[in-house]
C-alpha positions as CSV (number, residue, x, y, z in Angstrom):
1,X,59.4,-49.7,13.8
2,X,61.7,-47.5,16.4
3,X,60.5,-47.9,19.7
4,X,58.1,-50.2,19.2
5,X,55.6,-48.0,17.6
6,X,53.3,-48.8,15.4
7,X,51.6,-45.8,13.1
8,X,48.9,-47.5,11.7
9,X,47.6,-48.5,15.1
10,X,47.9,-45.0,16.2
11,X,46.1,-44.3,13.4
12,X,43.5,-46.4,14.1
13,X,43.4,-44.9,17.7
14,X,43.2,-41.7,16.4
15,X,40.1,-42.5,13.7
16,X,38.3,-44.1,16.5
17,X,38.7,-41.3,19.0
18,X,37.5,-39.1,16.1
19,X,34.8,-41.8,15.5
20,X,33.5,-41.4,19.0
21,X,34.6,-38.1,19.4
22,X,32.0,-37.0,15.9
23,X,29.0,-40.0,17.4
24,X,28.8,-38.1,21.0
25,X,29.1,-34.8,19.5
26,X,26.2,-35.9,17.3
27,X,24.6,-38.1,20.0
28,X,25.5,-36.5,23.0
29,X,26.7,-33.0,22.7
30,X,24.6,-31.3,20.0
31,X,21.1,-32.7,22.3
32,X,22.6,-31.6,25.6
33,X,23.5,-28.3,23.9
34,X,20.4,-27.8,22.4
35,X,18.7,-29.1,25.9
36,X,20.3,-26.2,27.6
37,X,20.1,-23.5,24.8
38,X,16.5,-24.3,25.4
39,X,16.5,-24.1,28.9
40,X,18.2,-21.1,29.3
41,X,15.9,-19.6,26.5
42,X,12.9,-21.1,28.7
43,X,14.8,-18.9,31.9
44,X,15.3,-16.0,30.1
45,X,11.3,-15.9,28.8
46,X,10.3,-16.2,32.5
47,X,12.9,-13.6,33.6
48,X,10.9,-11.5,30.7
49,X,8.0,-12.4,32.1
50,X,8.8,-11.8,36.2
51,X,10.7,-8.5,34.9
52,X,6.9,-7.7,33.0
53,X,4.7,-8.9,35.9
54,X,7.3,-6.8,38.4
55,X,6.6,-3.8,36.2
56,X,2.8,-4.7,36.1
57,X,2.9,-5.4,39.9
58,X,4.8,-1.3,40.5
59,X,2.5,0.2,38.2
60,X,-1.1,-1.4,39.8
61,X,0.8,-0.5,43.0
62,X,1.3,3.1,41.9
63,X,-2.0,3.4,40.3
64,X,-3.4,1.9,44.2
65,X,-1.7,4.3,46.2
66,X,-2.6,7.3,44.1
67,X,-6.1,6.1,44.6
68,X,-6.0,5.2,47.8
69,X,-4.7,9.1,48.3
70,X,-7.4,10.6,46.5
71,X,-9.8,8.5,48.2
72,X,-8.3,9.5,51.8
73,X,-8.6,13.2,50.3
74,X,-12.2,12.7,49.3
75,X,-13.2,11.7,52.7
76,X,-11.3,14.3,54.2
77,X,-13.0,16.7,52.1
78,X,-16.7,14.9,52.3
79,X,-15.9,15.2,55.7
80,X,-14.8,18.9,55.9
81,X,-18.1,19.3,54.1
82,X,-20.1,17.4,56.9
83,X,-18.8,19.5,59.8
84,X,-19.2,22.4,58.0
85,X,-22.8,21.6,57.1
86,X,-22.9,20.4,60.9
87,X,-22.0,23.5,61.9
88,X,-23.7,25.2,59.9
89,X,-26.6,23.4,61.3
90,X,-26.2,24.1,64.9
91,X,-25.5,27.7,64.3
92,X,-29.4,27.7,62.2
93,X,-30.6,25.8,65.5
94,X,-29.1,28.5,67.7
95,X,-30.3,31.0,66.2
96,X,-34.0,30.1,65.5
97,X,-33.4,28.6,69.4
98,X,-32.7,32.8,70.1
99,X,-35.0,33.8,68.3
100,X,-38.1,31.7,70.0
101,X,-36.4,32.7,73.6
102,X,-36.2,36.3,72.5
103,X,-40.3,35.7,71.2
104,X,-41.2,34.1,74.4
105,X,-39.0,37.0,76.6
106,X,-41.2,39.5,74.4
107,X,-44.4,37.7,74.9
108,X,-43.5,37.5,79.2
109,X,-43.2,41.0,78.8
110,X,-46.2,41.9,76.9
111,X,-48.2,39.7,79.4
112,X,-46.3,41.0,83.1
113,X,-47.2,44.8,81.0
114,X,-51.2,43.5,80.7
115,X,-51.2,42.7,83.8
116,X,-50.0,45.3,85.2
117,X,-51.9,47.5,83.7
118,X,-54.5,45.1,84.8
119,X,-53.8,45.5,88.8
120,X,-53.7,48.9,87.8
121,X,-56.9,49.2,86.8
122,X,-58.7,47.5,89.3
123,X,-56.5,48.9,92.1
124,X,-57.9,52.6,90.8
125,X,-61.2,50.8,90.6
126,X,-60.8,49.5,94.5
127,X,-59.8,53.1,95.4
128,X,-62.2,55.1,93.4
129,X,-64.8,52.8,95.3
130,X,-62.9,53.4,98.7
131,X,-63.2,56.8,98.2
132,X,-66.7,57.3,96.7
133,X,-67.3,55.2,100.0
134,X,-65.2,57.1,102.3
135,X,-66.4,60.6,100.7
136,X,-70.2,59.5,101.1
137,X,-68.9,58.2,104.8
138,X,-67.6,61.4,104.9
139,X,-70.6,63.7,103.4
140,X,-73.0,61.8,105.2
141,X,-72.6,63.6,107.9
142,X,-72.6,67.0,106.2
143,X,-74.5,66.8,103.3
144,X,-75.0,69.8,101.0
145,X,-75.9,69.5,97.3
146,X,-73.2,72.0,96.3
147,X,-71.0,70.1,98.4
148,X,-72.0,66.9,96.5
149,X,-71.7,68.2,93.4
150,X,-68.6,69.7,93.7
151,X,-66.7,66.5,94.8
152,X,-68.6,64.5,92.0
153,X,-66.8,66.7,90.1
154,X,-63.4,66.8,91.1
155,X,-64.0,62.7,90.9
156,X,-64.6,62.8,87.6
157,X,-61.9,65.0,86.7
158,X,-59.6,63.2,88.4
159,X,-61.1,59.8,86.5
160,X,-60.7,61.0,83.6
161,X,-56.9,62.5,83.8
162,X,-56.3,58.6,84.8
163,X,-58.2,56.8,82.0
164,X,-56.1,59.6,79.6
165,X,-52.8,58.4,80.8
166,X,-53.5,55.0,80.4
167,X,-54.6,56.0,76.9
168,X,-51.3,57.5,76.4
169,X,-49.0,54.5,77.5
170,X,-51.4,52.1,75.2
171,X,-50.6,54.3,72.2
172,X,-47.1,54.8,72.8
173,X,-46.6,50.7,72.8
């Protein structure tokens, strides 16, 4: 033995480090190994799974905002619809409104006409009776039958050329 060295206990060191070495590989090494090959499996599944639920998550966001846009262009378009129909409304209301004034404008008219036509009358009435009284006034104080007969006359034939016209205007309306 050079130096004092002794191979068989070297050996022996070597056996047992291969001894322990083999018992934590086995006890030790091979559980913590298969500890983290499970963990990192159990990662990697819920990486899968956020990645899946992320992809899940985009697409119900997508599919949200497209509906959210259609329904925002529904309502824009319902209400389109509803101020058109308003307006179409209002425009019905006007007009049947311009219709009932123009009605009520003809209806003034037609009465102010009657009425008129009704003053008319009975102003021709109040002077035919002013002047049958002012012609008898008048003849009373010369008094001929021929005379008499000839204003009756001209009376009547100025009566009637007024109840003609009148005649006239009603047919003409």
């Amino acid at each position: 033995m050079p130096l004092n060295i002794d191979f068989l206990q070297i050996l022996l060191h070597i056996l047992n480090f291969v001894i322990l070495a083999g018992g934590l590989t086995l006890l030790l090494f091979k559980p913590v190994n298969r500890f983290l090959a499970e963990r990192r499996a159990k990662f990697e599944n819920e990486e899968q799974k956020n990645k899946e639920v992320a992809e899940e998550n985009a697409k119900l966001r997508a599919e949200y905002e497209q509906k959210l846009k259609d329904a925002e262009m529904e309502i824009s378009e319902r209400k389109k619809a509803t101020e058109k129909e308003c307006a179409d409304i209002s425009e019905q209301y006007i007009k049947e409104a311009k219709e009932k004034a123009a009605a009520i404008i003809l209806a003034a008219e037609q009465e102010a006409e009657d009425r008129k036509e009704h003053i008319l009358e009975s102003a021709q009435t109040e002077i035919g009776e002013l002047v049958v009284t002012a012609t008898q006034k008048l003849l009373s104080d010369t008094v001929t039958p021929e005379r008499n007969s000839a204003l009756y006359d001209e009376f009547i034939r100025l009566a009637e050329g007024t109840v003609a016209e009148k005649r006239s205007k009603n047919a003409k309306k």
